[in-house]
KOLKOL-388915 format. One line per field, with one value per residue: residue number from 1; y, z, x of N, C-alpha, C in turn. Coordinates in Angstrom, 2 decimals, padded with zeros to 5 digits. Each point is the difference from the previous one (the first is absolute). Layout:
N
num = [NUM, ...]
n_y = [Y, ...]
n_z = [Z, ...]
n_x = [X, ...]
ca_y = [Y, ...]
ca_z = [Z, ...]
ca_x = [X, ...]
c_y = [Y, ...]
c_z = [Z, ...]
c_x = [X, ...]
END
This chain:
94
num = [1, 2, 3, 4, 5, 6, 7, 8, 9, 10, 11, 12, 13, 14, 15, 16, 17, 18, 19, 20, 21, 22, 23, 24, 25, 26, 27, 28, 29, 30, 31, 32, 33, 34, 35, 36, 37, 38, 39, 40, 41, 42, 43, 44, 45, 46, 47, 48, 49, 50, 51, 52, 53, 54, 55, 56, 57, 58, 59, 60, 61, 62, 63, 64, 65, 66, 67, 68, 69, 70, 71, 72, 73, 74, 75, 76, 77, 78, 79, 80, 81, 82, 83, 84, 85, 86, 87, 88, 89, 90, 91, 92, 93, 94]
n_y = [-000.05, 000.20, 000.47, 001.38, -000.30, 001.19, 000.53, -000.61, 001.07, -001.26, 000.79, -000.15, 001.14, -000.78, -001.41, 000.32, -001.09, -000.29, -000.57, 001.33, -000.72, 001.42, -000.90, 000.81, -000.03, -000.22, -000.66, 000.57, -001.26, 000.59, -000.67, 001.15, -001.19, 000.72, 000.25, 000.26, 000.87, -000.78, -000.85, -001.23, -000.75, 000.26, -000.36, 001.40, 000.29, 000.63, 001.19, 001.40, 001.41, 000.18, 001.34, 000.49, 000.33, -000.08, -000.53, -000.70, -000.41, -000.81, -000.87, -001.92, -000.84, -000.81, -001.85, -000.07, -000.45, -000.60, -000.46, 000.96, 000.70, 000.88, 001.54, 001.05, 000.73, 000.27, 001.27, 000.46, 000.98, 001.25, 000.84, -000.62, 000.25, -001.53, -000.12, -001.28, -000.38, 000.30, -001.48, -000.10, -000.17, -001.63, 000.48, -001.09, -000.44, -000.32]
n_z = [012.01, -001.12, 000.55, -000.66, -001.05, 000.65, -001.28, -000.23, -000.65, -000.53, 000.36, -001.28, -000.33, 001.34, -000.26, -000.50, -000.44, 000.31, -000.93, -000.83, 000.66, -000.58, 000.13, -000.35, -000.22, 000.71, 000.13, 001.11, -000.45, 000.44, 000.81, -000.38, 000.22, 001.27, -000.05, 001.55, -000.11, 001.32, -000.20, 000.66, -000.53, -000.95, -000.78, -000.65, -000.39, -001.26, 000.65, 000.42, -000.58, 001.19, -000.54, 001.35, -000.48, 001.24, 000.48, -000.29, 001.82, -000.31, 000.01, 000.03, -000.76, 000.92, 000.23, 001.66, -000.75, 001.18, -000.49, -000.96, 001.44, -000.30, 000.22, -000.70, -000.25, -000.42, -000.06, -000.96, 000.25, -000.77, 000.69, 000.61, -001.63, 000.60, -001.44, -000.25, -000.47, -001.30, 000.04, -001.04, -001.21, 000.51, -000.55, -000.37, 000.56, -001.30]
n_x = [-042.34, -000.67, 001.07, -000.23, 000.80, 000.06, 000.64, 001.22, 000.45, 000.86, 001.23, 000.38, -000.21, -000.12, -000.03, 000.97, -000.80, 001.12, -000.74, 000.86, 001.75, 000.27, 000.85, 000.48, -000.59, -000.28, -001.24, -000.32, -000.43, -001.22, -000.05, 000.25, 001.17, -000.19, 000.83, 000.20, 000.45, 000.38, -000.88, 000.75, 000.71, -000.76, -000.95, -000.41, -000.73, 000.48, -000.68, 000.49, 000.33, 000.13, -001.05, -000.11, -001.10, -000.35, 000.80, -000.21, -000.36, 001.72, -000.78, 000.48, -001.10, 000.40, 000.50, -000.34, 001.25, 000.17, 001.05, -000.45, -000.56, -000.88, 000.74, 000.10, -001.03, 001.14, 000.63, 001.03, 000.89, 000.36, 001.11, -000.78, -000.67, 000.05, 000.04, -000.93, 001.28, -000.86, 000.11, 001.10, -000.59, 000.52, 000.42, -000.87, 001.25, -000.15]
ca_y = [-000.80, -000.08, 001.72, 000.57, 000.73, 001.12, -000.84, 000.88, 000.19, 000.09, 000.83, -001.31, 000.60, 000.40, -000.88, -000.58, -001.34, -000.58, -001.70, -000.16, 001.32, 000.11, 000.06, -000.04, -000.10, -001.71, -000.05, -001.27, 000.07, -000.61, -001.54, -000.26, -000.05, 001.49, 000.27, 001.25, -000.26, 000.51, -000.88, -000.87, -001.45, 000.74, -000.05, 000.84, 000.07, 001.01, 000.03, 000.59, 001.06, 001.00, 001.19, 001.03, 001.10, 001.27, 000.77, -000.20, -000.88, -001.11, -001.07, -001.17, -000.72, -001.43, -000.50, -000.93, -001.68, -000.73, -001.44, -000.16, 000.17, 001.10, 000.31, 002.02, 000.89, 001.15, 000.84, 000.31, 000.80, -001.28, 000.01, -001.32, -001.05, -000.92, -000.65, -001.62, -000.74, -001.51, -001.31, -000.46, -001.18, -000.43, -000.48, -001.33, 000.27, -001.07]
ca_z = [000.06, -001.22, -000.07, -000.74, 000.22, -000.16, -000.05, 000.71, -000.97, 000.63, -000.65, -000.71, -000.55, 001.00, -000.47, -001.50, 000.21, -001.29, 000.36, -000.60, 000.70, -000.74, 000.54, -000.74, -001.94, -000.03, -000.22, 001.07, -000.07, 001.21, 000.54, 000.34, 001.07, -000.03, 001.48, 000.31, 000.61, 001.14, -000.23, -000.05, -000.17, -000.69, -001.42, -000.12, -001.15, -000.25, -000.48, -000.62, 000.48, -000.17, 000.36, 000.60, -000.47, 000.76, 000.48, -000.79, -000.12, -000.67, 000.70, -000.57, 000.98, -000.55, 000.40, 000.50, 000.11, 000.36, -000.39, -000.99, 000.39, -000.15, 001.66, -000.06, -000.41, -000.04, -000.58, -000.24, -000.95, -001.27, 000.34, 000.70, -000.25, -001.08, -000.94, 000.46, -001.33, -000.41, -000.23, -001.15, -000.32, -000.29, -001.66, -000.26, -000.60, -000.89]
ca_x = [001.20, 000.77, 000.55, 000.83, 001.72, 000.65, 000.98, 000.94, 000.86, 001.04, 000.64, 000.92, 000.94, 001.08, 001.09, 000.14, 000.89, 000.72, 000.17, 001.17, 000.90, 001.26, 001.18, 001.25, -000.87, -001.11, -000.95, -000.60, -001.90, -000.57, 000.16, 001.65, 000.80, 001.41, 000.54, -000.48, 001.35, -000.26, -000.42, 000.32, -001.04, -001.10, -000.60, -000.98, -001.09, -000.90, -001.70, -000.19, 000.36, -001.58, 000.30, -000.76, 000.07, -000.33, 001.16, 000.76, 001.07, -000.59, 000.27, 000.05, -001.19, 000.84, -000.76, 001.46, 000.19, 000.99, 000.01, -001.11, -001.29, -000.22, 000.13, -000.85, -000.04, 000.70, 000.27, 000.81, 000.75, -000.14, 001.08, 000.59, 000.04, 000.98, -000.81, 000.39, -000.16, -000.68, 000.41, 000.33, -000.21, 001.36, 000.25, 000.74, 001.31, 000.27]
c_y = [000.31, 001.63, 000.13, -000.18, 000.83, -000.19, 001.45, 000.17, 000.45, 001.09, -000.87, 001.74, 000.77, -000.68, -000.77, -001.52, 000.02, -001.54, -000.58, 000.45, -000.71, -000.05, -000.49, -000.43, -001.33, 000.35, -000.54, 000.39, -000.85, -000.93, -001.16, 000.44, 000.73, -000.26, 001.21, 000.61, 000.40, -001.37, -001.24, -001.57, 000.99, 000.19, 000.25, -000.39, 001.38, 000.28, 001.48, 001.40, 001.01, 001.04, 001.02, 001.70, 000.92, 000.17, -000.99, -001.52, -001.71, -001.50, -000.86, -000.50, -001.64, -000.62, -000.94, -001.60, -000.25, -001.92, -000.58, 000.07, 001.56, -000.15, 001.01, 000.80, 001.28, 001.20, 000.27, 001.17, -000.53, -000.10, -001.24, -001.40, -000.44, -000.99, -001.23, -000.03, -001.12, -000.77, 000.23, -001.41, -000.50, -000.80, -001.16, 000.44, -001.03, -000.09]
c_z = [-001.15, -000.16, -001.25, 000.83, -000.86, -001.15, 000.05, -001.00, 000.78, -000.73, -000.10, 000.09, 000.81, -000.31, -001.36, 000.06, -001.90, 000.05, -000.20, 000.39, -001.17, 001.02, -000.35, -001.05, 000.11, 000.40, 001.22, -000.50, 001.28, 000.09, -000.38, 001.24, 000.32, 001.76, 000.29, 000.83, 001.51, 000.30, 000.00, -000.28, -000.25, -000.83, -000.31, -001.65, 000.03, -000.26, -000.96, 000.50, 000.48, 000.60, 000.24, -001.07, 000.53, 000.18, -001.25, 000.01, -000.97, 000.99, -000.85, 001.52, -000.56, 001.09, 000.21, 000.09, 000.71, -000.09, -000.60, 000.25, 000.41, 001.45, 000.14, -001.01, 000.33, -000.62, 000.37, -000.84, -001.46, -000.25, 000.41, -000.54, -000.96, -000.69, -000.06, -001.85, -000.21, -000.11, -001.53, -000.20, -000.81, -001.63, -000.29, -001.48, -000.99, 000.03]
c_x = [000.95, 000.34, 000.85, 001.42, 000.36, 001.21, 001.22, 000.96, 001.51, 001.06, 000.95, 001.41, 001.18, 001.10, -000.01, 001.32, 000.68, 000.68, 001.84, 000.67, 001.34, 001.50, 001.52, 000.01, -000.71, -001.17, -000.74, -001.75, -000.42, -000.06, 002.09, 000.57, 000.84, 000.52, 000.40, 001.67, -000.05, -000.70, 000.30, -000.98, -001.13, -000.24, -000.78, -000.91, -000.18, -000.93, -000.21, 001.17, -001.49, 001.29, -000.81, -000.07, -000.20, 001.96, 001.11, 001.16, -000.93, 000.96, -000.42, -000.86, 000.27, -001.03, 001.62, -000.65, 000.84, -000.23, -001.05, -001.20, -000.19, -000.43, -000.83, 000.84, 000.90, 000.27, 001.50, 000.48, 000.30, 001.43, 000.95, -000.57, 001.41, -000.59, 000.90, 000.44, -000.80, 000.75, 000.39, -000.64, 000.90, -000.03, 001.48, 000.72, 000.54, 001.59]
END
């Protein structure tokens, strides 16, 4: 009853994830809010940039919210993202 498992070495080195996408000089880190252009009423979470090393292309892997409940899992160009401004925090004025 009680069988060996075999175990299975996965090849991690086809795709390389980067948790950080630089855009127009700001900073998006994973789990920030980006919208996607083409895309309407949609609110994406970033998760990471992976990029295929066998040929070279790179794509953004997000996670869609609509009206604050996570819908799936998407991929996008990294072309068509638009980065959400953070909220200013408002400073009381004497």
């Amino acid at each position: 009853m009680n069988k060996k498992r075999k175990s299975v070495i996965v090849d991690n080195l086809k795709y390389t994830k980067t948790k950080v996408l630089e855009l127009d000089g700001f900073t998006i880190n994973e789990g920030d809010y980006i919208k996607i252009k083409g895309e309407h009423g949609v609110v994406f979470k970033f998760i990471a940039i992976t990029k295929n090393n066998d040929n070279g292309k790179e794509w953004i892997d997000c996670i869609e919210y609509e009206k604050g409940i996570a819908k799936a899992m998407r991929a996008f160009d990294i072309d068509r993202v638009k980065r959400i401004p953070k909220k200013r925090k408002h400073v009381a004025r004497t």
